[in-house]
C-alpha positions in Angstrom: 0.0 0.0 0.0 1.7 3.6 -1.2 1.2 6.7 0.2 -1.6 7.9 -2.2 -3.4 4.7 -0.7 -3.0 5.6 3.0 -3.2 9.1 2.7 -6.8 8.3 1.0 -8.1 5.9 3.4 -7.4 8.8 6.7 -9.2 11.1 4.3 -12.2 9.2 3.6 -12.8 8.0 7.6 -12.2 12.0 8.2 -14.8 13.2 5.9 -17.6 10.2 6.3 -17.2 11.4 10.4 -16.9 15.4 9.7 -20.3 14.7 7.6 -22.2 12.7 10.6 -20.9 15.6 12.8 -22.5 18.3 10.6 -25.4 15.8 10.6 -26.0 15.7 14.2 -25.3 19.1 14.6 -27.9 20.3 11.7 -30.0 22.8 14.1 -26.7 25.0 14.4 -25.8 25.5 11.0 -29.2 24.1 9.4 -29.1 24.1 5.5 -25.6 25.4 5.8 -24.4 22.6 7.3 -26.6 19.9 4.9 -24.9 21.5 1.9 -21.5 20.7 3.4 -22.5 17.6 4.2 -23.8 16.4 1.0 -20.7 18.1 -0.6 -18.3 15.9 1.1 -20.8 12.8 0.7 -19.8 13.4 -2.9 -16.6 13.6 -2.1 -16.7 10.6 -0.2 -18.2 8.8 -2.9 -16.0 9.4 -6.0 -13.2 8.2 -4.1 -15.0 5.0 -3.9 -15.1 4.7 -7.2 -12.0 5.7 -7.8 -10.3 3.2 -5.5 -12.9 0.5 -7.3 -14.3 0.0 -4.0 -17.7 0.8 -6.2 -17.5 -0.2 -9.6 -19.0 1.9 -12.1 -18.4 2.5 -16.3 -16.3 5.1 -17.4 -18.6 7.1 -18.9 -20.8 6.9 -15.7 -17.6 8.0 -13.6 -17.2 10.9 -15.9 -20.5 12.0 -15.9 -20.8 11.8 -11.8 -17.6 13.6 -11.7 -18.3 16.3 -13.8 -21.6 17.1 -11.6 -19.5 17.1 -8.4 -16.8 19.6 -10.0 -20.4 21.6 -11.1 -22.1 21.5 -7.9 -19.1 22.3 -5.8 -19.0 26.2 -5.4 -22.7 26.2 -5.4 -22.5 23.8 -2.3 -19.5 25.9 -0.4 -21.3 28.8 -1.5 -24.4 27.6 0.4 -22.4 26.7 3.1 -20.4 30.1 3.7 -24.4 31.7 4.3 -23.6 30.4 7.9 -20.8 32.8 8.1 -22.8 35.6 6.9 -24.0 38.5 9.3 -26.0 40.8 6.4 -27.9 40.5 3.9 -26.4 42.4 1.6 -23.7 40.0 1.8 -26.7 36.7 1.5 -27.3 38.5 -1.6 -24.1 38.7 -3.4 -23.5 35.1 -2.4 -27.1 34.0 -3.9 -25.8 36.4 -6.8 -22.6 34.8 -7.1 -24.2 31.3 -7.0 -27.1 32.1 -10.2 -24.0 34.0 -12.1 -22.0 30.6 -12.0 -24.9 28.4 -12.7 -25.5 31.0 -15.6 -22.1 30.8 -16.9 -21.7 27.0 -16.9 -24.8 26.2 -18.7 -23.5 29.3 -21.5 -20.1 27.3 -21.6 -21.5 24.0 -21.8 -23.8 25.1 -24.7 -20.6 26.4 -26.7 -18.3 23.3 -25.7 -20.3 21.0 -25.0 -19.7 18.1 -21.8 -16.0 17.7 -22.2 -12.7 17.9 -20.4 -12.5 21.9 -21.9 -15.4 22.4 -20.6 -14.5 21.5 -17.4 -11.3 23.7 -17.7 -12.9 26.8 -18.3 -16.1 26.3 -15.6 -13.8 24.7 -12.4 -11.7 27.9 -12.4 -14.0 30.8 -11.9 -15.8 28.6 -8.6 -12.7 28.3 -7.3 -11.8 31.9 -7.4 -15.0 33.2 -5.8 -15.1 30.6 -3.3 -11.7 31.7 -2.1 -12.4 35.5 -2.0 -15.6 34.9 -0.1 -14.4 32.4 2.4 -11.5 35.1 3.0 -13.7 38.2 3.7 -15.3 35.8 6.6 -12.2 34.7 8.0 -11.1 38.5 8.2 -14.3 39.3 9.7 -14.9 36.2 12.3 -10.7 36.5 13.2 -11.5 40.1 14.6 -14.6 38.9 16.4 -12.6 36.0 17.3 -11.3 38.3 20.2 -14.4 39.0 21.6 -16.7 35.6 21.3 -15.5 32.1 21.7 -17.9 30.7 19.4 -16.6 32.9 16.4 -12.9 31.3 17.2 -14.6 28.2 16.2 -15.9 30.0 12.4 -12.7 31.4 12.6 -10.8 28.4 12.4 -13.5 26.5 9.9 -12.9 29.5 7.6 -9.2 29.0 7.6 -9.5 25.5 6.7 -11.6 26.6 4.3 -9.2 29.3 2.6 -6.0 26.5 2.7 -8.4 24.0 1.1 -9.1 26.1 -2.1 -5.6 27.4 -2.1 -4.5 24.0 -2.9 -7.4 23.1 -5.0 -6.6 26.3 -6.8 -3.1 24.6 -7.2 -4.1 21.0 -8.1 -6.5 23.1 -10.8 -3.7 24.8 -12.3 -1.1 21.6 -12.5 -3.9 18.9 -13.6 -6.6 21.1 -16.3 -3.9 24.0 -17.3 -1.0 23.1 -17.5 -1.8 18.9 -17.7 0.8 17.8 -15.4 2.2 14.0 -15.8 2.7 14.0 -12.0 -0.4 12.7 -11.3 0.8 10.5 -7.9 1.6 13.6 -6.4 -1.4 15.7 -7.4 -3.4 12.8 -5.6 -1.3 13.0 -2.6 -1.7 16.6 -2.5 -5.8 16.2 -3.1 -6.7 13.6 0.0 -3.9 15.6 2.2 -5.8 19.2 1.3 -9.0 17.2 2.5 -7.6 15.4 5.7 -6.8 19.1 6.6 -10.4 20.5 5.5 -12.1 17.8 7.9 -9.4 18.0 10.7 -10.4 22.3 10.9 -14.2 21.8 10.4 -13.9 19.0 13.1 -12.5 21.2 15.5 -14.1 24.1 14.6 -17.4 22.4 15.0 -16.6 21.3 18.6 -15.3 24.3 19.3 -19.3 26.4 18.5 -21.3 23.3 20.2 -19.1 23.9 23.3 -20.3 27.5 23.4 -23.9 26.1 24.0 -22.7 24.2 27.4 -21.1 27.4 28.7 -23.4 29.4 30.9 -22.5 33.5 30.6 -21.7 34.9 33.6 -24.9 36.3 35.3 -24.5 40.2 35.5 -24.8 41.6 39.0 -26.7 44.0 39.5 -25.8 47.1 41.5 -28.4 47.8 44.7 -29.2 50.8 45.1 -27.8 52.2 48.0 -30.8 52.1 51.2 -30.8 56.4 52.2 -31.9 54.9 55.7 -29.1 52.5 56.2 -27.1 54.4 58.7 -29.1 56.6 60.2 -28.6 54.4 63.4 -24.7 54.9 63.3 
């Protein structure tokens, strides 16, 4: 067994328990947390089929592929509304989400369902993924200071931006510039997702342990009795 093999198998247990755990902890992050869990269910089973664990045709395995790399910035998209504190900002996420959709359908039209295709529509998710799950990690690190429970968003979201760096990476080595390395890439690939669950696994524990914490009640200051020393 190589280390693509190992580094795969820590990478699926991570992601089939960081899915339960967004499961069983749906009320918090509600649909939020059912995107992200149905994104990494995808995740979880392509590399099934990759490994032959499930064995599909090739054309199938194309075609489920292709709807993953599709659905993924919609999904983390969806996902990143939990972060959110306005709605101006819902908005230009639920904008960001229709202009991709859009764009894909306008590119698959032109090229048609092919490994181009997949090229020019994988890039552009990628890009406004990152630069969305940045602004919230800017925003939920300086509230990180104030409230526990945003130390735990805080450290999800930096998951979250290393992730897509190196997805940005593996994008640029396997559909631009067609790398032969293809060992590595996969190495790269299960590590980048070993890290993803590792951060939303802690983060997660961090924001439910919030709920146990009682605040501190605030005493209140009596007022002072006007009669209390008269007897003095």
């Amino acid at each position: 067994m190589n280390s693509v093999n190992v580094a795969g198998i820590i990478s699926l247990s991570l992601l089939v328990f960081t899915a339960f755990l967004l499961l069983m902890n749906f009320k918090e992050g509600r649909y939020s947390f059912l995107a992200l869990a149905f994104y990494l269910a995808q995740i979880v089973f392509l590399d099934l089929v990759s490994t032959k664990v499930i064995q599909l045709g090739d054309l199938t395995t194309f075609y489920i592929g292709t709807v993953n790399n599709l659905l993924d910035a919609p999904l983390i998209l969806v996902f990143l509304l939990y972060f959110s504190k306005s709605e101006k900002i819902n908005k230009m996420i639920y904008f960001s989400i229709g202009a991709l959709l859009i764009y894909d359908l306008i590119v698959y039209l032109t090229m048609g369902l092919t490994n181009r295709f997949l090229t020019y529509v994988i890039g552009p998710g990628l890009f406004v993924v990152t630069a969305f799950a940045f602004y919230f990690f800017v925003e939920h690190l300086k509230a990180a200071m104030y409230h526990k429970k945003e130390v735990g968003k805080a450290f999800i979201l930096g998951g979250l931006i290393f992730t897509y760096a190196c997805f940005l990476f593996i994008y640029m080595m396997f559909y631009v510039l067609n790398s032969d390395h293809l060992k590595d890439i996969y190495l790269i690939y299960h590590i980048t997702f070993m890290v993803l669950a590792v951060s939303l696994i802690i983060g997660i524990m961090i924001i439910m342990r919030t709920r146990f914490i009682k605040p501190k009640p605030v005493q209140r200051i009596k007022k002072e009795d006007p009669n209390a020393f008269q007897y003095l």
